[in-house]
Structure formats: structure tokens, C-alpha cells
N, C-alpha and C positions, 0 to 999 in steps of 0.2 A: 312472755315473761322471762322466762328464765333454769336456772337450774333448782330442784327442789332436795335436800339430802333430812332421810330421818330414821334418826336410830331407834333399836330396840335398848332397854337397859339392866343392866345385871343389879343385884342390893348392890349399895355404895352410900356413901355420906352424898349430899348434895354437892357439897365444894368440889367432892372428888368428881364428879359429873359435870360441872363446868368446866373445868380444868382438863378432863379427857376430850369436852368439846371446842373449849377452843384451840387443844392441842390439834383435831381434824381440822379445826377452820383453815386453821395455819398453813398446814399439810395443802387446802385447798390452792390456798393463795399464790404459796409457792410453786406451786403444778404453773400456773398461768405469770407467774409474775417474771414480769419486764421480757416477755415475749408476748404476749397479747394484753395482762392487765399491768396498768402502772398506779401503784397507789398513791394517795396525797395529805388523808387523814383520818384518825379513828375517832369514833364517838361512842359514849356509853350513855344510852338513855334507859331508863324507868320508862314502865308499862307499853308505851309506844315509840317508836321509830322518828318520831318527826311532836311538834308543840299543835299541830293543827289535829292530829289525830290522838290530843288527850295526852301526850308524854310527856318527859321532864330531862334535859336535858343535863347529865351530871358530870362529864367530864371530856373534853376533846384536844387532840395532838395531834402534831404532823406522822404522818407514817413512808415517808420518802423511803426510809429504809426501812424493809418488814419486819426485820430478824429485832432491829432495838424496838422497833413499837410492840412488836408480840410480847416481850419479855417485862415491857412495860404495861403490860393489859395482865397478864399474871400477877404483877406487883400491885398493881390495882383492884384487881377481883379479890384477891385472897385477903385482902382489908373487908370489904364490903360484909355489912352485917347478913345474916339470914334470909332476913325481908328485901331487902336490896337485891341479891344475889339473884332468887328467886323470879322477880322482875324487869330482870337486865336485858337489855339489847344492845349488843355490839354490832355500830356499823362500819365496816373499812371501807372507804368509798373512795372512786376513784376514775380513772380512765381507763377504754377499752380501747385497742387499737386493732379496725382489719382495713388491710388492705388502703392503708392511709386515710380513713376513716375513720374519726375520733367519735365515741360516745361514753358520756359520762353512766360509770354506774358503781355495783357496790357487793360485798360481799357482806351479810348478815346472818347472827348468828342467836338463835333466837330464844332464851331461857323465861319468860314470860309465859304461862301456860296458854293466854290466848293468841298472841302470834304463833306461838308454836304449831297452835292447833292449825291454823290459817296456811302459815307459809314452810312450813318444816319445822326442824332443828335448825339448817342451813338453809340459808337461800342464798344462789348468784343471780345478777343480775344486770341491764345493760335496757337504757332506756332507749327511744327509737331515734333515731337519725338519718337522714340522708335515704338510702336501697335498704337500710337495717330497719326491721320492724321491734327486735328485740332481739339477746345475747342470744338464745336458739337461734334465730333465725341468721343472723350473720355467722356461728359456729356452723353451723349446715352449709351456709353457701363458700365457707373458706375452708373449711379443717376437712380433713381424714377423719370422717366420723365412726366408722367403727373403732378403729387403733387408739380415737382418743376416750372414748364412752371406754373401752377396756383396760387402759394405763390407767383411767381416772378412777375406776372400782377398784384396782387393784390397790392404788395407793391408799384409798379410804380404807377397803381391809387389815392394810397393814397399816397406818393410823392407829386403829382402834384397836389390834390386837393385845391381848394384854390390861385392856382396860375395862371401864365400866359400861362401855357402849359394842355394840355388835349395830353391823349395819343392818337395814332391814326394809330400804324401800328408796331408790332415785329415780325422779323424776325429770324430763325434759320437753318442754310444752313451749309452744308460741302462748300466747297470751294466758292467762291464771289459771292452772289446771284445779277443776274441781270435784266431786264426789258424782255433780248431777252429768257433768258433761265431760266425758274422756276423750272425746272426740277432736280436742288440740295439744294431744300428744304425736311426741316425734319419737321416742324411747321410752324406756320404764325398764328401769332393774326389781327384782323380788328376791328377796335372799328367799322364798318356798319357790314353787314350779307353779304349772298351769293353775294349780287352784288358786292362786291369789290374781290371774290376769280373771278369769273367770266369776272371783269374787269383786273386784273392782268393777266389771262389766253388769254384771246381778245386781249390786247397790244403786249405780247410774240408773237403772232399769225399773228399779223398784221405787225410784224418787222422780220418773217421767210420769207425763198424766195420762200413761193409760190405764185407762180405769181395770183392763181384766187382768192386767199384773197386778195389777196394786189391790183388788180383791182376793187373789189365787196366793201373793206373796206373804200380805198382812201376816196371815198365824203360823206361818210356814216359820221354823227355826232354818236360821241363813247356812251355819255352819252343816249343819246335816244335809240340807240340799244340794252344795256345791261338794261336798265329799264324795257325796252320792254319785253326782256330774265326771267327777276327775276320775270315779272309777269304773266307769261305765264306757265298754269299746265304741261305741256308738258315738261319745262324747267326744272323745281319744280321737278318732277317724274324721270326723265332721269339723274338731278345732285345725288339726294338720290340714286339711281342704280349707279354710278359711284363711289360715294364715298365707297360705300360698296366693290363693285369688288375692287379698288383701294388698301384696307386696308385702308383707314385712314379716324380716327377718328373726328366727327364734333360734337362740344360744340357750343351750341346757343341758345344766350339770348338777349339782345340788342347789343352785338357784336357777334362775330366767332373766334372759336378757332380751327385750324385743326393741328393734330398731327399724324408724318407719323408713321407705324409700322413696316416698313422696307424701306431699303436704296433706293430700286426704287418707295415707295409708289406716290410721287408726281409724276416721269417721267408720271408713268401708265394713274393716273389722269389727267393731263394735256393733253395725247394724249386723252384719254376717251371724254373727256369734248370737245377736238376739234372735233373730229370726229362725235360725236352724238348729239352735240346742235349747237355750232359756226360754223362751217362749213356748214350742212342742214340749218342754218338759212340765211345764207348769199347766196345762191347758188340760190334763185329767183331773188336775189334785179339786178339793172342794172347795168354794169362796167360804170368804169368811162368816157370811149368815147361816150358809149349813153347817159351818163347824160348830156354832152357837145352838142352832138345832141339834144336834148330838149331840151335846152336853148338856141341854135341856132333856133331852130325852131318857140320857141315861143318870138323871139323877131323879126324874121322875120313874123313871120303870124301879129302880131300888127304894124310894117310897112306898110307891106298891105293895112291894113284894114285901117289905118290913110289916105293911097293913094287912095285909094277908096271913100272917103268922099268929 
């Protein structure tokens, strides 16, 4: 798939929140443009992205040059009433160029609350062609990928600075990355540290069919468990041995930056990480029918005792 960017966000008016977003898009655009993306034209559609997927398409221009089309999507946004605004999806779509290899794709910017949920705030992206399976996967086989995952965070921080968005989570994946399956991840930023790769790994885990997680997980609160995990040596020791068997690389500062070294580096990790912490940790606690048994219980034994008196 592609690249995924999603902010956190501070109070603000709505407009102002567009406004600080496509102020990062831009930011994006220009990172890649006319050295690997060349743009052609922008589109603003209602609820979906496309007329086949339920959208409405309400406004489109050339975007040859980015600086006048940005400026003209500003001019445009800050008309749109409420309800509009709310529902918008900006697409810049375009061409990607590696290595004299042309594929069409697009930069999207997502204010619709159910794309957002789906594909970020931001998505880039880069449809398959020729040795390219998708923009990951051609950026992996041509770029400097660390120097460029760290000029690319650094520019989004400073984007955002100042404004109503803090960044708070990028993602880098061959094909869709989703909640059930992490496992086609290539990178992944977290403005927190190890408890959010650990909480990302625990959801996937809790949304697989095995049935003794998902009995052991059900009444378990999520936050307290993986707190619990990030502060425990055990936890600490076992994830450092993991990431290392794994291949991939962990930057950590007041956030986490993991960068895989090969195509299966997450699958490996993820299985590592379930098998040797999440799993052993959950395998004392009680399923969910005895937790119901002890709440039965102790609402009966305090009958009792009231009958008793």
C-alpha cells in the first residue's frame, strides 16, 4: 500500500484542523516533489474517494504546479460549509518516478471520519507496476531508508508544530496494514515507546482465532495489561532479544522508530513478541467464565450474609 500518517489533536475549531492538515499534506508533497512524485491534479470529493465507492465528486484542477494548487485548496476549503468540510477528501494524484519506472499514484488527505478511520489522516500511495508492488515497496528497493523515514518525521514534526495536530503514529506497509495483521509492516513511528509496538501487537493477538487468547483477553482491561508488560524486566529483556532475532531496527527517544530489514522482519517479530511475552503473560490470568463465576459468587456470598443478619 503505501505510506499511512495520523495525528493526535489539540481543542481547535474544525477549519482550523483542516487547515493545519493540509498545511502537513503539502509539507508531504513537497518532501517528494519533482524528484520522485510529479503531480497532475487535485480532486475534492464528499464521503468517498472515488463515485464507485459511494462519493461525490465536487471540485478538480490541474496541480502541475503544487505551491498555486495548495493555495487554491485553501481558497477552496475555507468556503465549504460545516457539513462539507467535515466530509472532504483531498486527492493529489499523480506520478511516481524510480528508476525510470513510471507509476501512477496519489497523495490523500483524509477528513471524512470513515476514511480516516480506514486509511489515516494521510495516505501516500503508488499503485503496482512493472518490479513495483506498491510505493513501500519501490521506496525500499531504491531510497536510503533510514535517512529518509527520519528527514520524513522530522519534517511532519515541524509541520505540525505550533498547530492543532501533534503527530502520533506512521506507518509503512506493503499491501493495507490492519489492526488484525501487522505482519506487512516495513516501519512504524509512535510518538510513545515500546508500549504502543506492544499494544499494536496485543490487539492483532486479541482479534486472531485463538480461542485461549481471546477467552484469557476478553475481560482483561488492555491498558493495564500492556502497562503492566512495559514495566516488567522480563518484558524489557525478552522484547530487546526479539527485536534483534527479528532484524529490525529500534530508535528510541521520547518516541520509537522500528525499521524492518527484510520483507518478513515484522511477521517474525510479531510471532516472537506473541509467543514469548503475550501469550506466557496471559496464560495464568482466569477465562472469562470464571471471571463471571466470581462475580457470581461474590454477589451471592453478600446475600447471604445480609440474610443472615
Amino acid at each position: 500500500m503505501g505510506i499511512q500518517v495520523v495525528f493526535s489533536r489539540h481543542p481547535a475549531g474544525y477549519h482550523t484542523v483542516i487547515l493545519d492538515k493540509l498545511r502537513a499534506g503539502f509539507e508531504l508533497a513537497k518532501f517528494f516533489y519533482k524528484g520522485l512524485f510529479f503531480p497532475e491534479n487535485v480532486e475534492v470529493w464528499f464521503s468517498a474517494p472515488s463515485e464507485a465507492s459511494g462519493g461525490t465528486i465536487a471540485e478538480r484542477f490541474p496541480a502541475e504546479n503544487l505551491y498555486v494548487a495548495t493555495q487554491r485548496l485553501y481558497d477552496y476549503l475555507g468556503q465549504l460549509s460545516f457539513e462539507d468540510s467535515i466530509r472532504s477528501i483531498i486527492m493529489l494524484k499523480g506520478i511516481w518516478e524510480f528508476n525510470g519506472e513510471r507509476l501512477a499514484g496519489y497523495f490523500s488527505i483524509q477528513n471524512d471520519a470513515n476514511w480516516r478511520e480506514a486509511y489515516g489522516d494521510i495516505e501516500i500511495s503508488a499503485y503496482a507496476k512493472g518490479e513495483f508492488e506498491d510505493l513501500v515497496d519501490a521506496l525500499w528497493a531504491t531510497q536510503p531508508i533510514p535517512s529518509l523515514i527520519r528527514r520524513l518525521l522530522g519534517l511532519l514534526k515541524t509541520a505540525t508544530k505550533k498547530s492543532s495536530l501533534s503527530l502520533s503514529q506512521v506507518t509503512f506497509s506493503r499491501g493495507i496494514p490492519t489492526k488484525e495483521d501487522p505482519t506487512n509492516l516495513m516501519a512504524i513511528y509512535f510518538a510513545g515507546e515500546r508500549r504502543s509496538l506492544l499494544g499494536t501487537f496485543y490487539m492483532a493477538l486479541r482479534q486472531s482465532r485463538d480461542r485461549s487468547v481471546i477467552f484469557k483477553a476478553k475481560p482483561l482491561n488492555t491498558l493495564f495489561f500492556i502497562n503492566t508488560l512495559v514495566k516488567d524486566e522480563i518484558a524489557e529483556e525478552r522484547i530487546t532479544k526479539r527485536l534483534d532475532r527479528a532484524i529490525v531496527t529500534e530508535i528510541r527517544g521520547r518516541s520509537a522508530l522500528y525499521i524492518a530489514k527484510d520483507r518478513n522482519s515484522f511477521a517474525t517479530l510479531y510471532k516472537e513478541i506473541s509467543d514469548a511475552i503475550l501469550k506466557p503473560a496471559l496464560e495464568k490470568l482466569p477465562k472469562e467464565e470464571t471471571v463471571r463465576e466470581r462475580i457470581h459468587e461474590g454477589l451471592e456470598e453478600y446475600r447471604e450474609q445480609k440474610e443472615s443478619r
